[in-house]
GUTIVO-333245 format. One line per 5 residues: their letters; for each residue x, y, z of N, C-alpha, C, O. Coordinates in Angstrom, 2 decimals. Layout:
BEGIN
A> X,Y,Z,X,Y,Z,X,Y,Z,X,Y,Z ~ ...
***
This chain:
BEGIN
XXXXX> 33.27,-37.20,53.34,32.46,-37.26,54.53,31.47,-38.39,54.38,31.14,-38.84,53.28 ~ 30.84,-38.97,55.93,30.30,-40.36,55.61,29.36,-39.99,56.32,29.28,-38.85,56.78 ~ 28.45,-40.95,56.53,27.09,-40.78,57.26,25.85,-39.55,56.80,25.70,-39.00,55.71 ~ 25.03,-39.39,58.19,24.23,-38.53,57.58,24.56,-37.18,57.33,23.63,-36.40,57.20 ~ 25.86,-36.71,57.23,25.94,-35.33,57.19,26.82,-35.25,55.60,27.60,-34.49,55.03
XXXXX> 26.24,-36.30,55.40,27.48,-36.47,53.90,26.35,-35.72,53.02,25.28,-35.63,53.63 ~ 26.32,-35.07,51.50,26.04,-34.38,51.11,25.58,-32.85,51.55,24.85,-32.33,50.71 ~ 25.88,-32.04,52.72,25.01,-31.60,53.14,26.11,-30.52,53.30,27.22,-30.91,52.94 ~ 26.03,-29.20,53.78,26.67,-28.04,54.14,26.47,-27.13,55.01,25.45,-26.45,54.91 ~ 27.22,-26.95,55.89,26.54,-25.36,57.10,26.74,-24.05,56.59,27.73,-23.49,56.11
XXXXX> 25.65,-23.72,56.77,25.87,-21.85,56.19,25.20,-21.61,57.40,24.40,-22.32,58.01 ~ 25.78,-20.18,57.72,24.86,-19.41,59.13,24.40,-20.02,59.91,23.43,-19.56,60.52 ~ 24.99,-21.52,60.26,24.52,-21.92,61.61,23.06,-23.04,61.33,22.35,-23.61,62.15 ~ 23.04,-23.02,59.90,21.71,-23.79,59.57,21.96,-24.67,58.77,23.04,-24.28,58.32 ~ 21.65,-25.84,58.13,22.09,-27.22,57.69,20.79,-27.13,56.92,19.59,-27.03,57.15
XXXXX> 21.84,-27.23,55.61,21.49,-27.51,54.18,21.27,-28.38,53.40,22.46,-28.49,53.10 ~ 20.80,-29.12,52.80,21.03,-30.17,51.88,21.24,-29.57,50.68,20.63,-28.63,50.17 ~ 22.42,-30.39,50.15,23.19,-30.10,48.80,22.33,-31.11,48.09,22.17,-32.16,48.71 ~ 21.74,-31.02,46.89,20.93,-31.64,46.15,22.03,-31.80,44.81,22.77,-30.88,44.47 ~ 22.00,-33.02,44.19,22.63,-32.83,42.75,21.51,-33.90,41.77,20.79,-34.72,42.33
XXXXX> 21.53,-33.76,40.71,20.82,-34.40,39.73,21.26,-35.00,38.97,22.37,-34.64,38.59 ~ 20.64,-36.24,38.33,21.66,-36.71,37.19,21.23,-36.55,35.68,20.10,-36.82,35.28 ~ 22.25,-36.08,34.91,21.75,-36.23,33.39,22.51,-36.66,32.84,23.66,-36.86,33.21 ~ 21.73,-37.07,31.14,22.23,-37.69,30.64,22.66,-36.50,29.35,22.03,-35.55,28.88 ~ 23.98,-37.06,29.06,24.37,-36.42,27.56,24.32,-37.03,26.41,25.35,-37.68,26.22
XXXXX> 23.45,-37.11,25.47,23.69,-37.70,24.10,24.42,-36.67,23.19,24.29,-35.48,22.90 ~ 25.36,-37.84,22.82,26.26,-36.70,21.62,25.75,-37.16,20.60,25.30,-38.28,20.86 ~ 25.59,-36.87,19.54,25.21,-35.99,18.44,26.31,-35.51,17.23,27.14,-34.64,17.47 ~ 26.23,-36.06,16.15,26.95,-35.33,15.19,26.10,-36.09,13.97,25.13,-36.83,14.12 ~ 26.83,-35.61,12.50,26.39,-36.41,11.48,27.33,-37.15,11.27,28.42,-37.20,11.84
XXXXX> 26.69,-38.08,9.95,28.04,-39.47,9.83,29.12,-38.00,9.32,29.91,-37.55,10.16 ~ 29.06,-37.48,8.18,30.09,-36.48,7.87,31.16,-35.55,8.97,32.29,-35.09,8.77 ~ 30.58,-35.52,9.78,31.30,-34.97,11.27,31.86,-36.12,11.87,33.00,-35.94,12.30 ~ 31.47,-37.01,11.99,32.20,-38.81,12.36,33.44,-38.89,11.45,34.59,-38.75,11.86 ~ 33.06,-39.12,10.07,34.30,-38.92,9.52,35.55,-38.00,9.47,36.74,-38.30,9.44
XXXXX> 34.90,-36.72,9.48,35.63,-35.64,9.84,36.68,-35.83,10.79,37.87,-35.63,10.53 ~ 36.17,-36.27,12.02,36.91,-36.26,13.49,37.66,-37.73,13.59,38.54,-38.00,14.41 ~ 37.18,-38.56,12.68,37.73,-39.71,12.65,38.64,-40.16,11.29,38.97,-41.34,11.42 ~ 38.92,-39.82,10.56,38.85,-39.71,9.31,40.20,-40.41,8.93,40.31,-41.33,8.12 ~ 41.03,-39.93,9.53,42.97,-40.56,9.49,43.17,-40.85,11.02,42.65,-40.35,12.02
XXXXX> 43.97,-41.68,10.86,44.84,-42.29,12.01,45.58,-40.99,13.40,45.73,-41.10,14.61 ~ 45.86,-39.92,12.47,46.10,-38.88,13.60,44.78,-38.05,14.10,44.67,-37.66,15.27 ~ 43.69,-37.80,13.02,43.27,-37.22,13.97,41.90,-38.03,14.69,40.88,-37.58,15.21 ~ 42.33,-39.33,14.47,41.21,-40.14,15.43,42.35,-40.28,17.01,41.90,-40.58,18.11 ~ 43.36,-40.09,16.83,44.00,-40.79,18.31,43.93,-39.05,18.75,43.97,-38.78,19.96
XXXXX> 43.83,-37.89,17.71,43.13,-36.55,18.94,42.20,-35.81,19.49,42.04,-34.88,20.28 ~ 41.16,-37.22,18.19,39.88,-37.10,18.98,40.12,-37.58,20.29,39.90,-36.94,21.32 ~ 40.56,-38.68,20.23,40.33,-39.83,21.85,40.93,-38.81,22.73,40.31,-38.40,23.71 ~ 42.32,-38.27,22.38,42.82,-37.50,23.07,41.95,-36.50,23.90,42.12,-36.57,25.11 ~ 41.14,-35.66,23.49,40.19,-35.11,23.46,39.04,-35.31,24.29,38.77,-34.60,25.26
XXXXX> 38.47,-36.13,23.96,37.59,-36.91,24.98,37.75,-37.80,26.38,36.93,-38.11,27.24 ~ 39.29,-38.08,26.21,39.67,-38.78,27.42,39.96,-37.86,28.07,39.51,-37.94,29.22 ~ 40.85,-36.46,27.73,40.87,-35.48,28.78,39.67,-35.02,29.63,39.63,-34.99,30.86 ~ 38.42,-34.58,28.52,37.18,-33.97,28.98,36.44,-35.06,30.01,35.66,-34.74,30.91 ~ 36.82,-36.27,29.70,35.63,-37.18,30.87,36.94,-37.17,32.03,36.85,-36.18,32.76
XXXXX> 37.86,-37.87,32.27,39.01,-37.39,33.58,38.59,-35.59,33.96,38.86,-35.15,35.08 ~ 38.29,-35.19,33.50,38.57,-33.66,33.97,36.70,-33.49,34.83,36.25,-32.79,35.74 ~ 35.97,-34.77,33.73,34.96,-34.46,34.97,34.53,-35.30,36.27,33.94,-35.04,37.33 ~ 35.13,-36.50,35.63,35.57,-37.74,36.36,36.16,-36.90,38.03,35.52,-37.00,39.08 ~ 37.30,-36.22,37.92,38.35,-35.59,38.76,37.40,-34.65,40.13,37.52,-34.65,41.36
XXXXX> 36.69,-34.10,39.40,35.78,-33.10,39.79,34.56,-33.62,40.59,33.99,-33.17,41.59 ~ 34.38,-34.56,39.94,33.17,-35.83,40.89,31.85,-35.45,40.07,30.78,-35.49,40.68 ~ 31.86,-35.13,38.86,30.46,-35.01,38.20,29.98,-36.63,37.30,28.85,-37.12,37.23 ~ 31.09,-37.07,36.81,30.84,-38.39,36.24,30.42,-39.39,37.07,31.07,-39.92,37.98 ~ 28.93,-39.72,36.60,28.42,-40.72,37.34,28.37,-41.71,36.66,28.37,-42.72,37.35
XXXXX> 28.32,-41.89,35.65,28.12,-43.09,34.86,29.05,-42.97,33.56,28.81,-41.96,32.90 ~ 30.03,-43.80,33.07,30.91,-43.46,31.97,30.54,-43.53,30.52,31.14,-43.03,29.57 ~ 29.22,-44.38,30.52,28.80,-44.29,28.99,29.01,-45.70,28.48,29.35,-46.75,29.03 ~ 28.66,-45.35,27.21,29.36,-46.27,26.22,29.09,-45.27,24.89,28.22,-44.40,24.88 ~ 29.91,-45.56,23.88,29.63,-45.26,23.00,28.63,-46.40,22.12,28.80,-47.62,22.08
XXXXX> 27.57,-45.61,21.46,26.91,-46.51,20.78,26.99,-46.86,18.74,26.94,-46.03,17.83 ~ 27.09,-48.27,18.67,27.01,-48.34,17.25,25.82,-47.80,16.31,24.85,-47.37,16.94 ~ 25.76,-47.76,15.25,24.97,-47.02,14.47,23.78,-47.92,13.64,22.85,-47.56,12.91 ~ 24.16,-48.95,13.99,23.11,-49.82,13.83,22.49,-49.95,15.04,22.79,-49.64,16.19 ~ 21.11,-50.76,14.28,19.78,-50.80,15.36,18.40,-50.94,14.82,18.23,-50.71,13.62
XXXXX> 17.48,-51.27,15.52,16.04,-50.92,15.49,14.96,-50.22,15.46,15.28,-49.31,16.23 ~ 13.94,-50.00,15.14,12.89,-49.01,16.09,11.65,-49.47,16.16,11.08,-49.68,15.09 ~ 10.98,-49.71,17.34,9.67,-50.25,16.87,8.70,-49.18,17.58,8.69,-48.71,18.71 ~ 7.82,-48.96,16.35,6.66,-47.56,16.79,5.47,-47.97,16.79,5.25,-49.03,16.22 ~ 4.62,-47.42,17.28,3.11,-47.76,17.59,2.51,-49.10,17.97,3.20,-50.12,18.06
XXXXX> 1.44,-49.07,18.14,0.59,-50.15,18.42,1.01,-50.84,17.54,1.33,-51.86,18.14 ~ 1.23,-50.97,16.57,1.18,-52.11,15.24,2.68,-52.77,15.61,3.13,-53.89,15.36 ~ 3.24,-51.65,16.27,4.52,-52.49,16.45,5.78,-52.44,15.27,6.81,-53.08,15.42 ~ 5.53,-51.66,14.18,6.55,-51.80,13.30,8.07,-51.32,13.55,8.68,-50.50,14.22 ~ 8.33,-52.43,12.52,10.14,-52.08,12.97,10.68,-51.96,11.42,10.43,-52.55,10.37
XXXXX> 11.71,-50.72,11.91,12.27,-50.04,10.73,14.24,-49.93,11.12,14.75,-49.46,12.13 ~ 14.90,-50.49,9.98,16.24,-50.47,10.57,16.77,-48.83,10.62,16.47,-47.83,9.98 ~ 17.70,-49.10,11.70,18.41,-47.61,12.18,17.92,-47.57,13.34,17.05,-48.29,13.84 ~ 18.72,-46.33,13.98,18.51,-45.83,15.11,16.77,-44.61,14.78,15.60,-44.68,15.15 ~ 17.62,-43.57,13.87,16.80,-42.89,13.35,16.77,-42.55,11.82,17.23,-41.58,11.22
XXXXX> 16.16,-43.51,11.42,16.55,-43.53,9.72,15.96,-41.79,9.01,16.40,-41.50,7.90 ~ 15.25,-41.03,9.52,14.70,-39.99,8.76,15.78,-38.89,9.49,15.90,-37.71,9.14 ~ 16.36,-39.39,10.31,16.89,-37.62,10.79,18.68,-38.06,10.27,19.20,-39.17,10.21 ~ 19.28,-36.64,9.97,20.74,-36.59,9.95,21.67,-36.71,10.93,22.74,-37.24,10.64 ~ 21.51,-36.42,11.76,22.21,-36.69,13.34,21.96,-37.96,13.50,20.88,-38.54,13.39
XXXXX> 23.34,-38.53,13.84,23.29,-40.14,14.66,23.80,-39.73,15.95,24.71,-38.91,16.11 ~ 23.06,-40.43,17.01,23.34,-40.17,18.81,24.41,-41.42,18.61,24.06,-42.59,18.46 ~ 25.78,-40.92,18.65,26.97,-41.96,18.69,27.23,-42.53,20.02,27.78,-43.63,20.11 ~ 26.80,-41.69,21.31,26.96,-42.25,22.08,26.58,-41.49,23.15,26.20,-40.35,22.89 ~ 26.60,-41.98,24.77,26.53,-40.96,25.79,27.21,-41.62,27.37,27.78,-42.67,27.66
XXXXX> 26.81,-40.44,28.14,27.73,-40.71,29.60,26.41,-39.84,30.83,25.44,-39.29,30.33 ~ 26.58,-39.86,32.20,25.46,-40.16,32.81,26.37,-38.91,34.03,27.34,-39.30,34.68 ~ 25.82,-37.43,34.16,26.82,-36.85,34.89,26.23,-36.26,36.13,25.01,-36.36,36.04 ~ 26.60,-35.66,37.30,25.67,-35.08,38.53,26.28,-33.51,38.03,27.25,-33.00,37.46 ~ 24.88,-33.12,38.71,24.95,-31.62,38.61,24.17,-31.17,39.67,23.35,-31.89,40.23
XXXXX> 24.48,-29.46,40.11,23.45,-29.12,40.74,21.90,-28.87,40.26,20.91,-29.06,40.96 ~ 21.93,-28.40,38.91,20.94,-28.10,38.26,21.42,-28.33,36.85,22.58,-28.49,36.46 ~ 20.14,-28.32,36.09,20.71,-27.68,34.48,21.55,-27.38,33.73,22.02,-27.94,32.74 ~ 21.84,-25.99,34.47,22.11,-24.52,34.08,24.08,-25.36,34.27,24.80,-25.47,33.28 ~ 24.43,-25.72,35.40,25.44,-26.35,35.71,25.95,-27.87,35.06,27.08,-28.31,35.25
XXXXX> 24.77,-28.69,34.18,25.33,-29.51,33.60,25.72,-29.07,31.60,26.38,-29.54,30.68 ~ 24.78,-27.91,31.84,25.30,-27.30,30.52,26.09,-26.65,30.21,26.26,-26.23,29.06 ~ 27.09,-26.30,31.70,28.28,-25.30,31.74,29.19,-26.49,31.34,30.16,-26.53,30.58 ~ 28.57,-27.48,32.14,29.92,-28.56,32.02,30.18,-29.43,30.66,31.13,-30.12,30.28 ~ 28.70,-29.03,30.03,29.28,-29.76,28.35,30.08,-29.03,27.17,30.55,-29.69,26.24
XXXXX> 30.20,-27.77,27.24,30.76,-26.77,26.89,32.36,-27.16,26.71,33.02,-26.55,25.87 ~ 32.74,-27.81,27.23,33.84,-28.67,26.73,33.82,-29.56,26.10,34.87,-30.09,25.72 ~ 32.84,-29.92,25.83,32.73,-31.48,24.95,33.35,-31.36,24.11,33.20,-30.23,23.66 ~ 34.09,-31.96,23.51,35.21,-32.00,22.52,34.09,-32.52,21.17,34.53,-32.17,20.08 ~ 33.06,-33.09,21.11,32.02,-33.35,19.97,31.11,-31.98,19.40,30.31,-32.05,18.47
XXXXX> 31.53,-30.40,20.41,30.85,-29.37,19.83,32.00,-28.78,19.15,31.84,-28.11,18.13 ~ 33.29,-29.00,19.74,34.40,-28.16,18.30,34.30,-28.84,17.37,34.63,-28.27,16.33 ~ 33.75,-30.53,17.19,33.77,-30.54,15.57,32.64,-30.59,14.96,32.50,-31.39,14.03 ~ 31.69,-29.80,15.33,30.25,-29.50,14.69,29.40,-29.96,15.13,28.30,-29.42,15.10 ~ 29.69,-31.44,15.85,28.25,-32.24,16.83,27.73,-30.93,17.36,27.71,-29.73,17.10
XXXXX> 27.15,-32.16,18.57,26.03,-31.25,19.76,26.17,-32.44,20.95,26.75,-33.53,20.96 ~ 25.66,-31.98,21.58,25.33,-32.39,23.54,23.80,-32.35,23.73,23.33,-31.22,23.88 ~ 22.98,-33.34,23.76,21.92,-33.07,23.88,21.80,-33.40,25.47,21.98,-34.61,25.61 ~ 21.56,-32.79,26.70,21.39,-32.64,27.90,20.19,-33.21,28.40,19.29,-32.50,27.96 ~ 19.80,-33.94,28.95,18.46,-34.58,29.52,18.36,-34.68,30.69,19.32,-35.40,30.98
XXXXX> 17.60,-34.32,32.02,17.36,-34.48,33.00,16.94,-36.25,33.37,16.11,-36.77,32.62 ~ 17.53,-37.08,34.47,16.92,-38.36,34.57,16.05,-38.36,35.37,16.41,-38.55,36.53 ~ 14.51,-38.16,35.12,13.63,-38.62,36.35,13.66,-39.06,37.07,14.03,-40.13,36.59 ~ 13.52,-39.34,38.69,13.75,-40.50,39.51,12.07,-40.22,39.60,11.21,-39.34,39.62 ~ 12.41,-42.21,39.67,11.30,-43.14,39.53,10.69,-43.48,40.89,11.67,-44.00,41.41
XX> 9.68,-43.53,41.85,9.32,-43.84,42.59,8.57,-45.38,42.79,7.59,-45.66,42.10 ~ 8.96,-46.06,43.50,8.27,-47.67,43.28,7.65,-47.88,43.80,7.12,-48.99,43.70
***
């Protein structure tokens, strides 16, 4: 549907606006869970397997708004006023954020139903879920 009645729904004769939100998913695992899932030649092509199903399946559905990238594990950080920079993403914590993707939801509660497939929580990762503020200019 196009125009102004596009997002929107009739119930009882009264006109609704369908609201959706966007978040973001950072996945999450340790390097040892990286290797794990990546480790030999078969079971890195069932990881992909895996993950290409779960983003098409949300892709299909119309929740994927943004596809991601996966991110390398190198990097920067620069903290405080002083400005210092220390290599890594996060050199003190065990979890590396390998990567993420950008999805609509109605709420929350509904983008955390939808990570529940993530193919990065059967091999021990995590989904860290973030709401995206919209910015006013």
């Amino acid at each position: 549907m196009k125009g102004p009645a596009a997002g929107r729904t009739r119930r009882s004769g009264h006109e609704r606006t369908r609201t959706v939100s966007d978040f973001v998913y950072l996945f999450r695992s340790t390097e040892a869970g990286q290797r794990e899932a990546l480790g030999t030649p078969e079971r890195a092509q069932r990881s992909m397997q895996a993950w290409l199903a779960w983003i098409r399946d949300l892709e299909a559905k119309g929740h994927l708004k943004e596809p991601g990238q996966p991110l390398d594990r190198d990097g920067k950080v620069v903290r405080g006023k002083e400005k210092v920079i220390t290599d890594g993403p996060y050199v003190e914590a065990k979890d590396l954020v390998l990567g993420f993707i950008v999805v609509e939801a109605r709420d929350l509660a509904q983008a955390v139903e939808l990570s529940l497939a993530c193919p990065i929580v059967e091999g021990g990762g995590s989904v860290e879920i973030r709401p995206v503020m919209k910015l006013s200019y």
